[in-house]
ZAZADO-206690 format. One record per residue (C-alpha): residue number from 1; residue in one letter; x negated, y negated, z negated. Coordinates in nm, 3 decimals, always signed. Layout:
residues N
<k->NUM r->a px->X py->Y pz->Z>
...
This chain:
residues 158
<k->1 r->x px->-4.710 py->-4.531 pz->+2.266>
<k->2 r->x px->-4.371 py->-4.400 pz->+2.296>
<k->3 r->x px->-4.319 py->-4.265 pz->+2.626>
<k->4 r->x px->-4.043 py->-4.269 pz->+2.840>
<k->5 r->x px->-4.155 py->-3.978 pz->+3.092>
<k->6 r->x px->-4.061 py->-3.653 pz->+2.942>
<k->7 r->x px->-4.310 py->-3.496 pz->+3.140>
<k->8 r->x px->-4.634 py->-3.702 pz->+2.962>
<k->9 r->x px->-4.758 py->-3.702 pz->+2.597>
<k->10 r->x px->-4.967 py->-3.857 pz->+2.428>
<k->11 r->x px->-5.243 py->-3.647 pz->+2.188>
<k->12 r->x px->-5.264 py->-3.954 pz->+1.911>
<k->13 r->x px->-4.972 py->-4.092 pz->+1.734>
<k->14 r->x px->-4.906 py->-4.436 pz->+1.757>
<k->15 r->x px->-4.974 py->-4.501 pz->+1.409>
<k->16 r->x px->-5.288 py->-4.373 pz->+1.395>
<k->17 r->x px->-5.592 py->-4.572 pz->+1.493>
<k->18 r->x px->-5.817 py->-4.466 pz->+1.805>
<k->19 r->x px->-5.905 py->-4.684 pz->+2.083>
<k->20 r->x px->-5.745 py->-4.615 pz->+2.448>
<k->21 r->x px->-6.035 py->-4.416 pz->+2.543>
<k->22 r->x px->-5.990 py->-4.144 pz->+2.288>
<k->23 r->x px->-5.600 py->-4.119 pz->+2.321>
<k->24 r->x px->-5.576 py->-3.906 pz->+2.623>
<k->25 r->x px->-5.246 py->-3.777 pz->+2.774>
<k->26 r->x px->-5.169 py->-3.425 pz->+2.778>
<k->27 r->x px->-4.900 py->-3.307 pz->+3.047>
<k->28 r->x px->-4.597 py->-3.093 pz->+2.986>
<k->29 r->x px->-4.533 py->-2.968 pz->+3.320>
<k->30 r->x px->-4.339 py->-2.721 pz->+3.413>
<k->31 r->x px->-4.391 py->-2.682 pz->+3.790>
<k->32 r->x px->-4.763 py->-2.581 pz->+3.944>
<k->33 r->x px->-4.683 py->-2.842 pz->+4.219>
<k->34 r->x px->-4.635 py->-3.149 pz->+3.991>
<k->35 r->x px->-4.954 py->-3.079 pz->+3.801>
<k->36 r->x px->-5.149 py->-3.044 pz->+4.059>
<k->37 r->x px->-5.031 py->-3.384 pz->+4.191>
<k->38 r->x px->-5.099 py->-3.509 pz->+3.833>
<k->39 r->x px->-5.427 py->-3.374 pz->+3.800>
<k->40 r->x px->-5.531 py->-3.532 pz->+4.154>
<k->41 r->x px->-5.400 py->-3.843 pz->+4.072>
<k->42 r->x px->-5.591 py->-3.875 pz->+3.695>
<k->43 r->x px->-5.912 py->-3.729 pz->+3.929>
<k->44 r->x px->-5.862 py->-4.015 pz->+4.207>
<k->45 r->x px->-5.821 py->-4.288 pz->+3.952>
<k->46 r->x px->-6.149 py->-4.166 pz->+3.730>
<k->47 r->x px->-6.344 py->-4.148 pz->+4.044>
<k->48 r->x px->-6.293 py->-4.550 pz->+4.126>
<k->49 r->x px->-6.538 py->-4.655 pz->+3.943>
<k->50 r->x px->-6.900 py->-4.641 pz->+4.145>
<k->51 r->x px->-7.001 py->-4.423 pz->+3.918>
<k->52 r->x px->-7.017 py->-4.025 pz->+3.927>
<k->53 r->x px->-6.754 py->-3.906 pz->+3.711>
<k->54 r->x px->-6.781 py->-3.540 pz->+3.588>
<k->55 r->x px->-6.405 py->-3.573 pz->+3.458>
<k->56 r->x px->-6.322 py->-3.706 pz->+3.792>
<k->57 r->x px->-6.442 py->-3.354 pz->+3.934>
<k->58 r->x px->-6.285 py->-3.124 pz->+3.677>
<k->59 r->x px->-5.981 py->-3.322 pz->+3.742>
<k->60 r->x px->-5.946 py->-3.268 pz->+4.091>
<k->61 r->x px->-6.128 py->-2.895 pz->+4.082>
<k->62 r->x px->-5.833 py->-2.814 pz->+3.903>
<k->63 r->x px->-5.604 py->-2.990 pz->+4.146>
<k->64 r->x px->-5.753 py->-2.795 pz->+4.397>
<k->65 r->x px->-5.725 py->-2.482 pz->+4.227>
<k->66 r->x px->-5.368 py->-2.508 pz->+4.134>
<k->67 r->x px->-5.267 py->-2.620 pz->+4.482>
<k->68 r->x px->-5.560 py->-2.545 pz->+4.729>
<k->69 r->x px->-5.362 py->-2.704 pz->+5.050>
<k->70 r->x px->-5.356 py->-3.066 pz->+4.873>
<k->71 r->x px->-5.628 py->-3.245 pz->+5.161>
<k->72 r->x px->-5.672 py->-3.540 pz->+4.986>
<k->73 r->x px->-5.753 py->-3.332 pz->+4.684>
<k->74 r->x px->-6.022 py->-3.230 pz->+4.892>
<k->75 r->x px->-6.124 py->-3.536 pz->+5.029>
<k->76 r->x px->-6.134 py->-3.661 pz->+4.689>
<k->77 r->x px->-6.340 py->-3.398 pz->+4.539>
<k->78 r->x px->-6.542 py->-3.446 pz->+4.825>
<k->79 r->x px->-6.632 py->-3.814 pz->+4.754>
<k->80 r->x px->-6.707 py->-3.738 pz->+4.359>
<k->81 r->x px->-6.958 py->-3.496 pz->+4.533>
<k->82 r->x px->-7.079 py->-3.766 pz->+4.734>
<k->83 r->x px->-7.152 py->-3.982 pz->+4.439>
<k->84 r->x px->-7.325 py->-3.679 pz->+4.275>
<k->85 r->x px->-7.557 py->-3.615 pz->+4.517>
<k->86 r->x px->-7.419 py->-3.299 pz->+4.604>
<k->87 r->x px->-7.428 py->-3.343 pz->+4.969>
<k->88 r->x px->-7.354 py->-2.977 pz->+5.049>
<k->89 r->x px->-7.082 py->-2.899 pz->+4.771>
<k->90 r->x px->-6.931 py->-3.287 pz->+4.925>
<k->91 r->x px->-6.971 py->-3.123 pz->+5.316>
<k->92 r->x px->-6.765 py->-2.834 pz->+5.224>
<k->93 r->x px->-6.441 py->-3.015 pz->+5.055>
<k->94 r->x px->-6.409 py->-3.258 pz->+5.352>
<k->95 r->x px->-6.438 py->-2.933 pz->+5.582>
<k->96 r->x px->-6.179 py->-2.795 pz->+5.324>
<k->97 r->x px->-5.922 py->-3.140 pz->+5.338>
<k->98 r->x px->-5.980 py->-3.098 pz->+5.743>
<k->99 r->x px->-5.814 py->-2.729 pz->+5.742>
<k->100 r->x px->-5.484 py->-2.911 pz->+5.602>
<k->101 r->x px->-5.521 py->-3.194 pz->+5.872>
<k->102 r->x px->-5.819 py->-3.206 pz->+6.138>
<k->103 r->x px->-5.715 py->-3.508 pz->+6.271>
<k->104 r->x px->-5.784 py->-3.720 pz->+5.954>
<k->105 r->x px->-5.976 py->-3.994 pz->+6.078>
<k->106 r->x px->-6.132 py->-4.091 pz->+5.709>
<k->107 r->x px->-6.228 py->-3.759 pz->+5.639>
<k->108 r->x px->-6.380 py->-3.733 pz->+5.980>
<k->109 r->x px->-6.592 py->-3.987 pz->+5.914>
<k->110 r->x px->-6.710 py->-3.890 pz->+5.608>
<k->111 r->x px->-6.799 py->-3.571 pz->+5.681>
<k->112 r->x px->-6.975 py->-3.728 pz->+6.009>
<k->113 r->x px->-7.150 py->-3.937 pz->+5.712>
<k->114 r->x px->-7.238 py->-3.645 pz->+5.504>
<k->115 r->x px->-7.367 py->-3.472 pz->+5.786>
<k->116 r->x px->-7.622 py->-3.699 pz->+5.867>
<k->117 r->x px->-7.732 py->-3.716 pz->+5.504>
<k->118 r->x px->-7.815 py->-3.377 pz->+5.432>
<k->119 r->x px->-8.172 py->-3.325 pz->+5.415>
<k->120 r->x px->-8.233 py->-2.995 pz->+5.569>
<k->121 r->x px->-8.618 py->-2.874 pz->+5.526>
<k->122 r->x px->-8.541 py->-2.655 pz->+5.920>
<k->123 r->x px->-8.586 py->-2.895 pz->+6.211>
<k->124 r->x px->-8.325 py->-2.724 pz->+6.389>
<k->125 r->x px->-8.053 py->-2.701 pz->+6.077>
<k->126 r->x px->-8.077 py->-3.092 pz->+6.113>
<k->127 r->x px->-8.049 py->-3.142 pz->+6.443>
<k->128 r->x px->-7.714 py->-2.904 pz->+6.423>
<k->129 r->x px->-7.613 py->-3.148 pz->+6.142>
<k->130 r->x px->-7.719 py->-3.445 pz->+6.355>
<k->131 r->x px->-7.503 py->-3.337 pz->+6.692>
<k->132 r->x px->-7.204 py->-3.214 pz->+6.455>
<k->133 r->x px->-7.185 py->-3.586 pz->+6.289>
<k->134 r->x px->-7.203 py->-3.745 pz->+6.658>
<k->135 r->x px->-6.944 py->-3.506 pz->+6.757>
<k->136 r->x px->-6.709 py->-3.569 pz->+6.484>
<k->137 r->x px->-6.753 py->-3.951 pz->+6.490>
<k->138 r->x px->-6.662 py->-3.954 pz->+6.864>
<k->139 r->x px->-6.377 py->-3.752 pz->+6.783>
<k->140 r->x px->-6.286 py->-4.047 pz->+6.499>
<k->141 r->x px->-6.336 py->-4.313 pz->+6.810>
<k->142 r->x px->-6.092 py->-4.090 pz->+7.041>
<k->143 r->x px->-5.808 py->-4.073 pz->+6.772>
<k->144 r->x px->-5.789 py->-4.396 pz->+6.737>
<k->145 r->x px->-5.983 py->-4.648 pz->+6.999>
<k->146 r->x px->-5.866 py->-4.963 pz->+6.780>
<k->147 r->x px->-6.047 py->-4.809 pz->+6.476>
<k->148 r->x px->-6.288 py->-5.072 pz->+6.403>
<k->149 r->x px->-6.435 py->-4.861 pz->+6.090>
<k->150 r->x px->-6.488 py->-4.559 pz->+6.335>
<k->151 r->x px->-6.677 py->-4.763 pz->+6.640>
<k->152 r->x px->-6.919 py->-4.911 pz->+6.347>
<k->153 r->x px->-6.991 py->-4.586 pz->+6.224>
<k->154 r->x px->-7.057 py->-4.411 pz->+6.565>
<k->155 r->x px->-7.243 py->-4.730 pz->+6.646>
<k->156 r->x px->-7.508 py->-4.614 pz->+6.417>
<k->157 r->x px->-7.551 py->-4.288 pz->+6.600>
<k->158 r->x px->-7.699 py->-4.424 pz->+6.880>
């Protein structure tokens, strides 16, 4: 596939046979900004299937890396966590995609979400957990009082 973006190659030639899976693209980039922005975006599109994607999360790791105040690299990385079951490593990007913007209502609720899940063997540790995922889903409902997807959410708090 010829392309017309001089910034994107492709690492088979069209002649040769391979299926779309195995021709991958590799990006000439010259600026640290634009790949970083690539890299997200190939991260957020492997992560949309249900399933955990350990590309997905080297993706968007690098994204990260490369440009650490991206905050919906974060929240993306955070969600590919999610899916893992890697409720801790997930709690810390959203707390990492909040430092760029704390009023991010999605990411609020996720985090309120993640919160809640973490199973924490110290009574009190969950209970901290507990009161910090009511706290941040009232702060989703104050934001924005015609959130619907925020009043469900803190509905289940009660």
């Amino acid at each position: 596939l010829p392309s017309t973006r001089p910034w994107l190659c492709w690492t088979a030639s069209p002649s040769t046979s391979v299926s779309a899976n195995q021709m991958a693209p590799t990006f000439v980039v010259q600026n640290k900004k634009e790949k970083a922005e690539l890299l997200y975006l190939r991260g957020k599109a492997l992560d949309f299937l249900p399933e955990y994607s350990k590309n997905a999360e080297e993706c968007l790791s690098k994204a990260i890396k490369l440009m650490p105040t991206n905050a919906r690299a974060w929240d993306a990385l955070g969600h590919v966590y999610w899916k893992k079951a890697s409720l801790v490593e997930s709690r810390k990007c959203f707390e990492g995609s909040l430092e760029q913007d704390e009023d991010d209502i999605e990411v609020l609720r996720n985090l309120s979400m993640v919160c809640r899940q973490i199973q924490e063997p110290n009574d009190e540790q969950r209970r901290k957990n507990y009161l910090l995922s009511i706290q941040l889903a009232n702060k989703c409902v104050t934001l924005d009082m015609k959130d619907s997807q925020s009043w469900c959410k803190c509905s289940y708090l009660k």
